[in-house]
Each structure stands twice: as C-alpha cells, then as structure tokens.
N, CA, C and O atoms as a GROMACS GRO file, in nm:
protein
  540
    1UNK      N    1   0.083  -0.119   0.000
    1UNK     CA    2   0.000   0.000   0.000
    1UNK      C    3   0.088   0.125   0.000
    1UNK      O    4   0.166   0.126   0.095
    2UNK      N    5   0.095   0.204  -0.060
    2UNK     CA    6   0.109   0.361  -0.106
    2UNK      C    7   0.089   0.422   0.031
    2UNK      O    8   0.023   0.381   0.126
    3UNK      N    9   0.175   0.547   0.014
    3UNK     CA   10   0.165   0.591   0.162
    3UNK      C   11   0.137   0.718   0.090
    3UNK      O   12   0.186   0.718  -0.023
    4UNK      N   13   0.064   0.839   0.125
    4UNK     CA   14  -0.013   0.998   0.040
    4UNK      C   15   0.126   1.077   0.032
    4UNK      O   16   0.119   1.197   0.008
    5UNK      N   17   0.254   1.019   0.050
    5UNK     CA   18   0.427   1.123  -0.041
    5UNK      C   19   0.411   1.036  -0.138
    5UNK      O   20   0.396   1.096  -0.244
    6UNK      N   21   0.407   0.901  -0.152
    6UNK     CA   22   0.410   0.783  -0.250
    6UNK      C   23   0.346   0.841  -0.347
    6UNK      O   24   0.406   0.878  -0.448
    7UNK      N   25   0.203   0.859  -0.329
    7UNK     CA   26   0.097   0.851  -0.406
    7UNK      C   27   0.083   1.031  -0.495
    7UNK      O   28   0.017   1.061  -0.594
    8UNK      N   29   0.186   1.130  -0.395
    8UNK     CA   30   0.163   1.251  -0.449
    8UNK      C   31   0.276   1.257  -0.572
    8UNK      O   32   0.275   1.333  -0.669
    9UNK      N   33   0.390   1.139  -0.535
    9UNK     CA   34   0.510   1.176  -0.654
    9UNK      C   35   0.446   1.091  -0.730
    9UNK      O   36   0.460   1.137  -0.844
   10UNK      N   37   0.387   0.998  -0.736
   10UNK     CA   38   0.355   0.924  -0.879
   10UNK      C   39   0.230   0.987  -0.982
   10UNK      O   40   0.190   0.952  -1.093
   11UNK      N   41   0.187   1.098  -0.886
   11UNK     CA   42   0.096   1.164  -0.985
   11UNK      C   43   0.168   1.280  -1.046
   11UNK      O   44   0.144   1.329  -1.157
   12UNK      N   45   0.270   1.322  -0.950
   12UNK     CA   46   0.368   1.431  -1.027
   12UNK      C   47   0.428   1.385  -1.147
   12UNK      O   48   0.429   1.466  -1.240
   13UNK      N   49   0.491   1.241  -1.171
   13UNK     CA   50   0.521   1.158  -1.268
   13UNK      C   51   0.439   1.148  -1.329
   13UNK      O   52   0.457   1.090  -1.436
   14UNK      N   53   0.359   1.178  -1.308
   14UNK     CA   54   0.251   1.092  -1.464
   14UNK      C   55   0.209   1.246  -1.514
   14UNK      O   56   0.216   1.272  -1.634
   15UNK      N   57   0.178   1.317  -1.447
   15UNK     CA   58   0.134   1.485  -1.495
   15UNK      C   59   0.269   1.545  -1.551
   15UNK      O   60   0.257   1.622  -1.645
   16UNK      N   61   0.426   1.511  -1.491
   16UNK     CA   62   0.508   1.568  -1.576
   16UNK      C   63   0.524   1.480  -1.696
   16UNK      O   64   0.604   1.525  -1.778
   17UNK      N   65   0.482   1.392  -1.719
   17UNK     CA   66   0.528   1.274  -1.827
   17UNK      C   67   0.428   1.376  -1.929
   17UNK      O   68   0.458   1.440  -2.030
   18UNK      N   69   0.282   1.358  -1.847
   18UNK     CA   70   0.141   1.444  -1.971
   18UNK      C   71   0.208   1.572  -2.062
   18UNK      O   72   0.200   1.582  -2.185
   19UNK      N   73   0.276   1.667  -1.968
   19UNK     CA   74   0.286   1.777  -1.996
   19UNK      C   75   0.441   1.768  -2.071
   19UNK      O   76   0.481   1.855  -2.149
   20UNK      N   77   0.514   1.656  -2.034
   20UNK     CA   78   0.641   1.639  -2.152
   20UNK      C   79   0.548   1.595  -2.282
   20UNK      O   80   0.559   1.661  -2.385
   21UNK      N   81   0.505   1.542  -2.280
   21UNK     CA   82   0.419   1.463  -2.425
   21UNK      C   83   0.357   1.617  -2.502
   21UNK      O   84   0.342   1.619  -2.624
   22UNK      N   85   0.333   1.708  -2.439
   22UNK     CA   86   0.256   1.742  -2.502
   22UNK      C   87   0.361   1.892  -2.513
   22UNK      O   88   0.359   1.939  -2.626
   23UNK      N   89   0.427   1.950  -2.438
   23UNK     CA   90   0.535   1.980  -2.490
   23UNK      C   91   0.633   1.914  -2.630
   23UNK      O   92   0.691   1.994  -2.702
   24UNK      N   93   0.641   1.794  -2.652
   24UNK     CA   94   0.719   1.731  -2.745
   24UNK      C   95   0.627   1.758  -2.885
   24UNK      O   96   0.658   1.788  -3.000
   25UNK      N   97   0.488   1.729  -2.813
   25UNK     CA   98   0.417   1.775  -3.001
   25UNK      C   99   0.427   1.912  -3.028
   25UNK      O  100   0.461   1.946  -3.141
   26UNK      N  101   0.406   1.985  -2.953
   26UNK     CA  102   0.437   2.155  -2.973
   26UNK      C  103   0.535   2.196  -3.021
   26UNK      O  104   0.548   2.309  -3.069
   27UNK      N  105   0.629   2.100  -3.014
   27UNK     CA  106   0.797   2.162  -3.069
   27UNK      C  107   0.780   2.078  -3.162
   27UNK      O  108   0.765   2.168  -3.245
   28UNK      N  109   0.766   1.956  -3.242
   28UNK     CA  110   0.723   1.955  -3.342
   28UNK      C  111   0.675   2.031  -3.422
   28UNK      O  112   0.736   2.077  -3.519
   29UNK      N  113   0.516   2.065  -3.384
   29UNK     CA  114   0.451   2.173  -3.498
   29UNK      C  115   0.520   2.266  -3.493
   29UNK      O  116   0.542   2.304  -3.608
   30UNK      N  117   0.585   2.347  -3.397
   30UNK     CA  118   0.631   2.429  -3.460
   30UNK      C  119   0.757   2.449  -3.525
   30UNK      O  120   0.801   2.549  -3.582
   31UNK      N  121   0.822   2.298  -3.500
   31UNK     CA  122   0.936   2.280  -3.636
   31UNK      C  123   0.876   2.300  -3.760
   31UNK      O  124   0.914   2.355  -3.863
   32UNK      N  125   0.758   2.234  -3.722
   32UNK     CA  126   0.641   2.247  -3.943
   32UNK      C  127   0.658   2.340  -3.936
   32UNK      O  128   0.747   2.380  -4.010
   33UNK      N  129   0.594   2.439  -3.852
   33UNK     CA  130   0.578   2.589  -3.847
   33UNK      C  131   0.708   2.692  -3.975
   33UNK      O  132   0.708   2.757  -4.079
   34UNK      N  133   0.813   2.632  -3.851
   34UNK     CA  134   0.971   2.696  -3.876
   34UNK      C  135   1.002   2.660  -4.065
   34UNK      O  136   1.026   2.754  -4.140
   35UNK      N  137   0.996   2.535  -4.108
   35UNK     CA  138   1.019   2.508  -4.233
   35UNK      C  139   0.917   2.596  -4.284
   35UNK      O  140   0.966   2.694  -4.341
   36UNK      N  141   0.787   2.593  -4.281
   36UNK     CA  142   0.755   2.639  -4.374
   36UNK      C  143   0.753   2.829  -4.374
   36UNK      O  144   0.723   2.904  -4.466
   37UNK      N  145   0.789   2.856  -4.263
   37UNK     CA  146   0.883   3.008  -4.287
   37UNK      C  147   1.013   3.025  -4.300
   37UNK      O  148   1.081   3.126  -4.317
   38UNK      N  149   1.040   2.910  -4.290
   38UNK     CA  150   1.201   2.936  -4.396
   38UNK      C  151   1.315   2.981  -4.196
   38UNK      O  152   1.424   3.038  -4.199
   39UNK      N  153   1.256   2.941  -4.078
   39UNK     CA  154   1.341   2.962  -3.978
   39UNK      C  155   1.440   2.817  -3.933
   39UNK      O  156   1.440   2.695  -3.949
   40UNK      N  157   1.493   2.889  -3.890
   40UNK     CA  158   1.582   2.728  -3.860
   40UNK      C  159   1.581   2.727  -3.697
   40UNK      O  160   1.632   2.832  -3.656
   41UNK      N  161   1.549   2.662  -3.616
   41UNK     CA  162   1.494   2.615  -3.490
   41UNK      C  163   1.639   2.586  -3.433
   41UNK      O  164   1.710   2.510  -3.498
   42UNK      N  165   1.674   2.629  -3.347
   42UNK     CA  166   1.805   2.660  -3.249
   42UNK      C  167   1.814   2.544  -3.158
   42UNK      O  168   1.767   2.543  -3.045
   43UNK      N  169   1.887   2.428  -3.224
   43UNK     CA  170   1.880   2.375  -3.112
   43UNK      C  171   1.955   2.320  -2.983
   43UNK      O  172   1.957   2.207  -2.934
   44UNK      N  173   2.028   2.461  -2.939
   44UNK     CA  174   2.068   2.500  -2.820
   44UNK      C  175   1.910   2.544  -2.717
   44UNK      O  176   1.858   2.505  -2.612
   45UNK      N  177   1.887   2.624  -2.799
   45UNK     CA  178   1.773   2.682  -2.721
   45UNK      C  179   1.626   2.511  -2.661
   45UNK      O  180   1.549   2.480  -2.570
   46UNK      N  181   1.660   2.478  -2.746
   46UNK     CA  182   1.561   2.332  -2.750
   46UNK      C  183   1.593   2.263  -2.644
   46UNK      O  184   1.510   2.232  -2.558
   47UNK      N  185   1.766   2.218  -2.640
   47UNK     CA  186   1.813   2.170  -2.529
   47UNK      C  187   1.797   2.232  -2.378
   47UNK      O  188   1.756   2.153  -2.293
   48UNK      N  189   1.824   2.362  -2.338
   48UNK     CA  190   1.824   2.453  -2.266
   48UNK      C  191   1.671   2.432  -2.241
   48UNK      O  192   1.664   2.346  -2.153
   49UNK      N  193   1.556   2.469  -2.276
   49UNK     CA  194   1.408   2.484  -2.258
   49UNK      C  195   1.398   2.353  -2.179
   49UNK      O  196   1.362   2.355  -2.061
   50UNK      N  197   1.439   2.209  -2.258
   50UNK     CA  198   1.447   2.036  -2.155
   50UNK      C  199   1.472   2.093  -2.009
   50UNK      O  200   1.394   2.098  -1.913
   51UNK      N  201   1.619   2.139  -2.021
   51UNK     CA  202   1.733   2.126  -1.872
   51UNK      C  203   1.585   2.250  -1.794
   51UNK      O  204   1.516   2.234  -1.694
   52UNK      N  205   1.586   2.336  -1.869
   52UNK     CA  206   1.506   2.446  -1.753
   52UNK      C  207   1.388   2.382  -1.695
   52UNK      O  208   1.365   2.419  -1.580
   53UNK      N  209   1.280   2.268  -1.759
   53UNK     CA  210   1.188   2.213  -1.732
   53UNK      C  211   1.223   2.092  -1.614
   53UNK      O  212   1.153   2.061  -1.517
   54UNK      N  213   1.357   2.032  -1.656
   54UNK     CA  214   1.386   1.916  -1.521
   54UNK      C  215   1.453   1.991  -1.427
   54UNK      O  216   1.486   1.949  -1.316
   55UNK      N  217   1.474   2.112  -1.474
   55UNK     CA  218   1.518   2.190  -1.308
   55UNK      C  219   1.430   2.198  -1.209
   55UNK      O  220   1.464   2.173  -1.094
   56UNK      N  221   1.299   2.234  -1.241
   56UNK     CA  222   1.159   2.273  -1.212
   56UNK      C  223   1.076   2.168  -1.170
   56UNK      O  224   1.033   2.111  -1.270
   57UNK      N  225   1.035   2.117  -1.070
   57UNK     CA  226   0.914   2.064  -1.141
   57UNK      C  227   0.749   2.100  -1.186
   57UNK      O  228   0.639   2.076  -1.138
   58UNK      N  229   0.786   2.150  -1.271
   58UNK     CA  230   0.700   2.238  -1.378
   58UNK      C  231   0.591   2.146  -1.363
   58UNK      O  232   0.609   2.035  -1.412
   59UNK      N  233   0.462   2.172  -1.295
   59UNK     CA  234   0.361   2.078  -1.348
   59UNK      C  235   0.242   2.215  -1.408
   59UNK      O  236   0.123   2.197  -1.434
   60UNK      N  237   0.288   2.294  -1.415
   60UNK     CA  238   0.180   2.424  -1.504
   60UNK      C  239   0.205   2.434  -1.670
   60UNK      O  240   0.307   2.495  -1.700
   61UNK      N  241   0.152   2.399  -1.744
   61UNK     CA  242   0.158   2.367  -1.879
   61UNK      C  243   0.184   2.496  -1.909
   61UNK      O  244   0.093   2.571  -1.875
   62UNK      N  245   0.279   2.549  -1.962
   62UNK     CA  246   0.301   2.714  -2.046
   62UNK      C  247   0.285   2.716  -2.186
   62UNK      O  248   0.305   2.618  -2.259
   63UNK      N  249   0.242   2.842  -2.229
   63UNK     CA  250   0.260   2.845  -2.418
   63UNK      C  251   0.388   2.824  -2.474
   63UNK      O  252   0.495   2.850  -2.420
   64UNK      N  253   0.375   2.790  -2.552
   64UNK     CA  254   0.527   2.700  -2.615
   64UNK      C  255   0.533   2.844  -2.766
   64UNK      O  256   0.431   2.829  -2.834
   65UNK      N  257   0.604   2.940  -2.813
   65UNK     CA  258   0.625   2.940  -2.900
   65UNK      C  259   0.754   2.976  -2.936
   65UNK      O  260   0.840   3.001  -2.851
   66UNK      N  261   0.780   2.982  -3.089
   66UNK     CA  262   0.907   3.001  -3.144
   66UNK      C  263   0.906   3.133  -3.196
   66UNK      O  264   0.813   3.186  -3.256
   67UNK      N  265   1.051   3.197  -3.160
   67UNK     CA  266   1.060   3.359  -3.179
   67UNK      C  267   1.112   3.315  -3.328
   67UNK      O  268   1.127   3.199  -3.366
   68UNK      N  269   1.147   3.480  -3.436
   68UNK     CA  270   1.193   3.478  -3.593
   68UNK      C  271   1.272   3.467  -3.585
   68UNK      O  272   1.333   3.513  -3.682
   69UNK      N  273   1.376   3.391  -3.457
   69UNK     CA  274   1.521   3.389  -3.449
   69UNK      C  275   1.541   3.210  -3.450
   69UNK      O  276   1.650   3.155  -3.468
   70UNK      N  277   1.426   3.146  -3.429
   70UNK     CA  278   1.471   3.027  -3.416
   70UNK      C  279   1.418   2.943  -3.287
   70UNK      O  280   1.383   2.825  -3.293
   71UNK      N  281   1.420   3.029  -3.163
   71UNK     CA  282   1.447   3.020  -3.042
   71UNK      C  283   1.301   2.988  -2.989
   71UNK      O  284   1.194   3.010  -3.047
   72UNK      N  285   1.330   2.916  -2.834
   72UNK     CA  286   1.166   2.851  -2.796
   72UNK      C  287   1.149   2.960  -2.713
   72UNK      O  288   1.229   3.049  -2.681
   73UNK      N  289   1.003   2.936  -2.672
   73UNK     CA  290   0.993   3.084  -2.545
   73UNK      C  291   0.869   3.047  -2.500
   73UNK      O  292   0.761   3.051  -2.559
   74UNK      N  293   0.900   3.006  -2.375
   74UNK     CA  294   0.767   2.958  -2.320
   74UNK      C  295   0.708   3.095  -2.225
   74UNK      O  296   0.783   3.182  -2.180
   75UNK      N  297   0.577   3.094  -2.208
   75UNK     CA  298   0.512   3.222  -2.148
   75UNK      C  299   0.400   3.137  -2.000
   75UNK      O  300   0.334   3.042  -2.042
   76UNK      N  301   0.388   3.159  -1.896
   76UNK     CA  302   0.291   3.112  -1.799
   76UNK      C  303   0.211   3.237  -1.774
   76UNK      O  304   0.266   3.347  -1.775
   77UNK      N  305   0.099   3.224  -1.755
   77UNK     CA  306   0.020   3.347  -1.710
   77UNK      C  307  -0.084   3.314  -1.629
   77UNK      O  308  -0.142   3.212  -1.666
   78UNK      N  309  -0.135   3.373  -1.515
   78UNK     CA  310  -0.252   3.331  -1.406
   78UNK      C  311  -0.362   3.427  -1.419
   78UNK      O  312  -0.360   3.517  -1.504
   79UNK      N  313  -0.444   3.412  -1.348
   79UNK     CA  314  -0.611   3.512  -1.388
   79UNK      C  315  -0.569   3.626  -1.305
   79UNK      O  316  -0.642   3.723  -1.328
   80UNK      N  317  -0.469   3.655  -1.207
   80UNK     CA  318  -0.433   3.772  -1.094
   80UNK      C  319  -0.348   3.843  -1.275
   80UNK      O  320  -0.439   3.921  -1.301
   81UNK      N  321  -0.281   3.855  -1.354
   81UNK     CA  322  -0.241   3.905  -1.410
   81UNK      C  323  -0.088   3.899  -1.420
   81UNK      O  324  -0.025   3.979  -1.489
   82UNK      N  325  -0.016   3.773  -1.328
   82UNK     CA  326   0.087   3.776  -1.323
   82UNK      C  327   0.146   3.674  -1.416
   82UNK      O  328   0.077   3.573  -1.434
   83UNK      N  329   0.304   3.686  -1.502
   83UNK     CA  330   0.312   3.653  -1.609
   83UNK      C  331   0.487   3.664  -1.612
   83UNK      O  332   0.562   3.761  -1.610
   84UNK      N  333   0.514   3.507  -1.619
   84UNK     CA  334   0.668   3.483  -1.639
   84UNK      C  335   0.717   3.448  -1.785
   84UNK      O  336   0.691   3.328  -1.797
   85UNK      N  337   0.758   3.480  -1.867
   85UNK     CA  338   0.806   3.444  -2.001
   85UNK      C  339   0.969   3.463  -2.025
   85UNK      O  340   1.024   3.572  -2.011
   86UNK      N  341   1.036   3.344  -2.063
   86UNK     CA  342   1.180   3.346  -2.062
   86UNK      C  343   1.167   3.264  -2.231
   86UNK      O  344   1.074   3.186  -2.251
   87UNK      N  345   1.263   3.292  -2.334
   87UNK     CA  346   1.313   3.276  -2.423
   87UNK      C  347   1.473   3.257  -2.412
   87UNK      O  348   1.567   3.332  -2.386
   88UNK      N  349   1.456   3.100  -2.448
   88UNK     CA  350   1.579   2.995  -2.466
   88UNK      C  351   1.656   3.086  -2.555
   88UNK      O  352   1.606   3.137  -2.655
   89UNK      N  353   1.777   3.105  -2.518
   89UNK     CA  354   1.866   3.173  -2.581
   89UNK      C  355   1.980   3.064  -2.639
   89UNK      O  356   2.031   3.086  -2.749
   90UNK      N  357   2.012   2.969  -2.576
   90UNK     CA  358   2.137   2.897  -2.572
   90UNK      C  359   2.240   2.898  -2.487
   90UNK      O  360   2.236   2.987  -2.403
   91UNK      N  361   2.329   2.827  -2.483
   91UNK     CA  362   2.456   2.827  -2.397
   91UNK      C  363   2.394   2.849  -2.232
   91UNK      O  364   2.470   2.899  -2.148
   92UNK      N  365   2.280   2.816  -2.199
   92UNK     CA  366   2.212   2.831  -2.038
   92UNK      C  367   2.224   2.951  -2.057
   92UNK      O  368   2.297   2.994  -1.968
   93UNK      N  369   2.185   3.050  -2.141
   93UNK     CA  370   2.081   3.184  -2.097
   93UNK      C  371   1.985   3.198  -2.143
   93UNK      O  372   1.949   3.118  -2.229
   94UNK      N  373   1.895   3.319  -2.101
   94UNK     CA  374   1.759   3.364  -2.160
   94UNK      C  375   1.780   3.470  -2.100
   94UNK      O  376   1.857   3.530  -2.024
   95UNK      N  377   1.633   3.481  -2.188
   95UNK     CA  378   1.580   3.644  -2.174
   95UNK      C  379   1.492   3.665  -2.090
   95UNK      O  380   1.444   3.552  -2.087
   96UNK      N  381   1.431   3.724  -2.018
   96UNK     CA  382   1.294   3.691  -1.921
   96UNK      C  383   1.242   3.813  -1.873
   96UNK      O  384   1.301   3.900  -1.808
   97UNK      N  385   1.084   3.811  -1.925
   97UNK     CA  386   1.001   3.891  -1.868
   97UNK      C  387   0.926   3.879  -1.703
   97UNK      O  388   0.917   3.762  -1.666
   98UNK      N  389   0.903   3.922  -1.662
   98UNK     CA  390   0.824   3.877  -1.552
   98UNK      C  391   0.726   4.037  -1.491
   98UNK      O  392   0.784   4.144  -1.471
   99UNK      N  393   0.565   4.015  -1.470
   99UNK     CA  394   0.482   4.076  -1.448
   99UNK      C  395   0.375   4.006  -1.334
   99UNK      O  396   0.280   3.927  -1.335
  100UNK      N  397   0.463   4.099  -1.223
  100UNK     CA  398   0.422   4.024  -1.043
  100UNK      C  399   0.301   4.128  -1.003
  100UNK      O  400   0.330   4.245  -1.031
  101UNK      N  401   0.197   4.112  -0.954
  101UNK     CA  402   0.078   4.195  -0.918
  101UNK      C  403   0.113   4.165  -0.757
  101UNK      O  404   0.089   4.056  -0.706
  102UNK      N  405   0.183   4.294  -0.671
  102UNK     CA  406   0.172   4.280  -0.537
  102UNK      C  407   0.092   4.331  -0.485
  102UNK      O  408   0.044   4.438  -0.524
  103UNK      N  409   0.048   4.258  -0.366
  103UNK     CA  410  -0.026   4.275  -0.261
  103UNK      C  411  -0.039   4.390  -0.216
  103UNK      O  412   0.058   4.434  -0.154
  104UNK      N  413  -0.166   4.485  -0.231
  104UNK     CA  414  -0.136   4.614  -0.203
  104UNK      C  415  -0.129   4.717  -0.297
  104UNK      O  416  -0.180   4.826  -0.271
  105UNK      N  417  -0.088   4.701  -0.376
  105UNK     CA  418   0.004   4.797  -0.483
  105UNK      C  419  -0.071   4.839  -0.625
  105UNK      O  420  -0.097   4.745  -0.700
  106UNK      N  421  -0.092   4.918  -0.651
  106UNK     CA  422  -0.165   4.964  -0.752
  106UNK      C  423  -0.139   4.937  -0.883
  106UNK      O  424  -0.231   4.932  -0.966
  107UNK      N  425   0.008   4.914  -0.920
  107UNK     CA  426   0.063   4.878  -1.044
  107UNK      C  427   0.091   4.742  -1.050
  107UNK      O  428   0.019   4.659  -0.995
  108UNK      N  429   0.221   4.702  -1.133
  108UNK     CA  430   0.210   4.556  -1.154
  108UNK      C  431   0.341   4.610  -1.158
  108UNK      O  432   0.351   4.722  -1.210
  109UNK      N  433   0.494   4.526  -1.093
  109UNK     CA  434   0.631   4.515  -1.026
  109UNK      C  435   0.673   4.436  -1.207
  109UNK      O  436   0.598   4.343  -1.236
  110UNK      N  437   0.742   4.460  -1.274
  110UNK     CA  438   0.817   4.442  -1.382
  110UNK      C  439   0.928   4.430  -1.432
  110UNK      O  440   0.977   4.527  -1.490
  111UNK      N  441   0.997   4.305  -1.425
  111UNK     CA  442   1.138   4.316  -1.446
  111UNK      C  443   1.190   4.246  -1.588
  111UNK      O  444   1.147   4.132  -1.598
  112UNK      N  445   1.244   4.274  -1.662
  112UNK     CA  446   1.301   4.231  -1.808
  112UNK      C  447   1.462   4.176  -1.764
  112UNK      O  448   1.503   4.235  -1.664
  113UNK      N  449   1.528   4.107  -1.804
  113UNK     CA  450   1.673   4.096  -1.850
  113UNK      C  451   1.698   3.954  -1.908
  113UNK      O  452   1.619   3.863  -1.933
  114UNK      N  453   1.843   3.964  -1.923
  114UNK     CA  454   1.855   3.830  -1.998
  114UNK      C  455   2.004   3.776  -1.867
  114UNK      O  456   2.072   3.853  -1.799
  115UNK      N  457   2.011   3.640  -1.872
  115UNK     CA  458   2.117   3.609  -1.735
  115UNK      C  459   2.087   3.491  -1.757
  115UNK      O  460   2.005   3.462  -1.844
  116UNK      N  461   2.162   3.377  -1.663
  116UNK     CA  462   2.195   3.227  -1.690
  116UNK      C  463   2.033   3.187  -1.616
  116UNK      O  464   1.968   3.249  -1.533
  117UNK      N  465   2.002   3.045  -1.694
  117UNK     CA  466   1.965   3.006  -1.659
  117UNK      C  467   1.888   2.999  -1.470
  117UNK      O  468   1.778   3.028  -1.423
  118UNK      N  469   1.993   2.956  -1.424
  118UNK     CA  470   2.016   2.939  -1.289
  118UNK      C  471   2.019   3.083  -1.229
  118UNK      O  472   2.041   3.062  -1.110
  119UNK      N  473   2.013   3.168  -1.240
  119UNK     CA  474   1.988   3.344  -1.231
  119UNK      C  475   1.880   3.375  -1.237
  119UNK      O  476   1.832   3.440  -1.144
  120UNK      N  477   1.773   3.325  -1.390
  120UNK     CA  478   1.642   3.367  -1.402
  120UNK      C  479   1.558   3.276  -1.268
  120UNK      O  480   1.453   3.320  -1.221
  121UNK      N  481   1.613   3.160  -1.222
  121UNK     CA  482   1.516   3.142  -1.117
  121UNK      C  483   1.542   3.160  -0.985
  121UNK      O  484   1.474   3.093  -0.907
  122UNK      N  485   1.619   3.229  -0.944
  122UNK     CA  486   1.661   3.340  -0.842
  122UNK      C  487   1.555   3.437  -0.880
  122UNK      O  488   1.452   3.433  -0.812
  123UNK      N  489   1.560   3.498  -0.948
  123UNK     CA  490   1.482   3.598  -1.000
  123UNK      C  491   1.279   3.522  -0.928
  123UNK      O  492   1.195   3.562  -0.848
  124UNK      N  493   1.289   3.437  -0.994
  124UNK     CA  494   1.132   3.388  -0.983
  124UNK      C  495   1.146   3.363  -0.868
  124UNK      O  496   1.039   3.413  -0.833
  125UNK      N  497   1.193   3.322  -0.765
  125UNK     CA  498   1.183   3.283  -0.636
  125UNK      C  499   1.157   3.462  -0.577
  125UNK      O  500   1.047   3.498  -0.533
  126UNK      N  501   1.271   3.551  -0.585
  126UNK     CA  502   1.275   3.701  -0.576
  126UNK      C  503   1.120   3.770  -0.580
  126UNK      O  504   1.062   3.837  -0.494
  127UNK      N  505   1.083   3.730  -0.704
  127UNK     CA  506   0.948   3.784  -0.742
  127UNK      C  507   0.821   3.686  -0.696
  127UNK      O  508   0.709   3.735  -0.713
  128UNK      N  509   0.827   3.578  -0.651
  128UNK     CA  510   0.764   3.520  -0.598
  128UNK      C  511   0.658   3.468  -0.692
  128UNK      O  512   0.537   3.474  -0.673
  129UNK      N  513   0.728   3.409  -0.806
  129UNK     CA  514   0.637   3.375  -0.938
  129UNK      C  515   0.683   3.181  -0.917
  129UNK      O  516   0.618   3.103  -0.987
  130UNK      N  517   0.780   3.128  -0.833
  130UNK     CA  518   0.768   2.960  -0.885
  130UNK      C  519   0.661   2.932  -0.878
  130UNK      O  520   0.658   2.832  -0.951
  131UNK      N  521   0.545   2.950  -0.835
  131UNK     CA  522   0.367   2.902  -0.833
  131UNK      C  523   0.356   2.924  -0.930
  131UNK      O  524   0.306   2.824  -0.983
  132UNK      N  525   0.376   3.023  -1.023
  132UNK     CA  526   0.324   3.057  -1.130
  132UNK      C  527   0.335   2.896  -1.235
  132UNK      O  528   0.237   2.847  -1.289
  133UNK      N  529   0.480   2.836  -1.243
  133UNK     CA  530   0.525   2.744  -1.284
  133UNK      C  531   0.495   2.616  -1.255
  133UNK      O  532   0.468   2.525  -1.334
  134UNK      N  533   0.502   2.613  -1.074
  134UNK     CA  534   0.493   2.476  -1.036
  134UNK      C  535   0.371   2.451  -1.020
  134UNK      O  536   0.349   2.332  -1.038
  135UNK      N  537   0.259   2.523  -0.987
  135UNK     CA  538   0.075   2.542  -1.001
  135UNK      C  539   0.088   2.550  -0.826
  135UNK      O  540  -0.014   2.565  -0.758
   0.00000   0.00000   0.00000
C-alpha cells in the first residue's frame, strides 16, 4: 500500500510525463511551423528549454512558442495578471520577462533581462512567481 508522499510523486510523474508529451508535439509543430517560414529552430535553445523544465518541477503547462530567431519561449500566465516568459537563448541563458501583481500595490512590479539560466530562477523565487510554474 502507497503511503499519500508515495501517491503525491507518482501523480507528479505521470502529470510531468502528460505535460512532456505534449510539450514534445508543440515543438514539433512548430518545427512544421519553422520550415515552412524558412526559420531554422536553435537547437541549443531546444536543449536549454528540456534542462530548464527538469530543473523545475514544472507541473503548469506554459505556451510553447518560437521567436523569428529560431528560439523557444515559453510564457505562464494566471487570472491575478501575473506573467513569467523566458526565451531559450542557448549556452544556459535567456531572456525573461516577468509581471508580479503585489499585494497592495496599484501597479504591476516588472522586471526584463537576460542572465543564466540558474539566475532567471533566483529571479522567480525574488518575485515570488515559482507558483506561477509549479501550479
């Protein structure tokens, strides 16, 4: 018998397996995508987007698309208005938006840059967006 840590990682496994599967067709189509605009799909950035996802355990499905450079760029967004988007650059960097709605505060806290991998989620921990990712 399963003990409820047992039973919570084997559903994390099977929901990250769902959301790899369906990540894997998305980068497909939009390889079709890429040929038939004539882009060529980076695949540093492809690799990098994998490593950033098993860093995580990402169980929040994000939009998957490809910038005119080649490059993947996944976007998460919640109904509060808050919104993390990093674009696979290669070599473990990206670029990353992030739009945090704090408690209180009339505006929305906004930070842009590009930095390693392992930097942008300093950053999300900072801004208090890994929910955004992990659900």
């Amino acid at each position: 018998m399963m003990n409820n840590s047992a039973i919570k990682q084997e559903r994390n496994l099977q929901l990250n397996e769902s959301i790899r599967r369906a990540y894997s067709l998305r980068i497909e189509e939009l390889k079709g995508y890429a040929v038939e605009d004539e882009i060529e799909v980076n695949p540093a950035s492809e690799r990098d987007f994998w490593g950033f996802l098993e860093s995580l355990p990402a169980s929040r499905r994000a939009s998957l698309v490809l910038s005119n450079v080649g490059n993947l760029k996944a976007v998460w967004k919640d109904a509060d208005a808050n919104q993390f988007s990093i674009q696979f650059l290669g070599d473990g960097q990206g670029e990353y938006i992030i739009f945090k709605r704090r408690q209180n505060a009339s505006k929305i806290s906004t930070v842009v840059g590009i930095d390693s991998l392992q930097g942008i989620q300093v950053q999300m921990v900072a801004f208090e967006i890994v929910d955004l990712v992990n659900g």
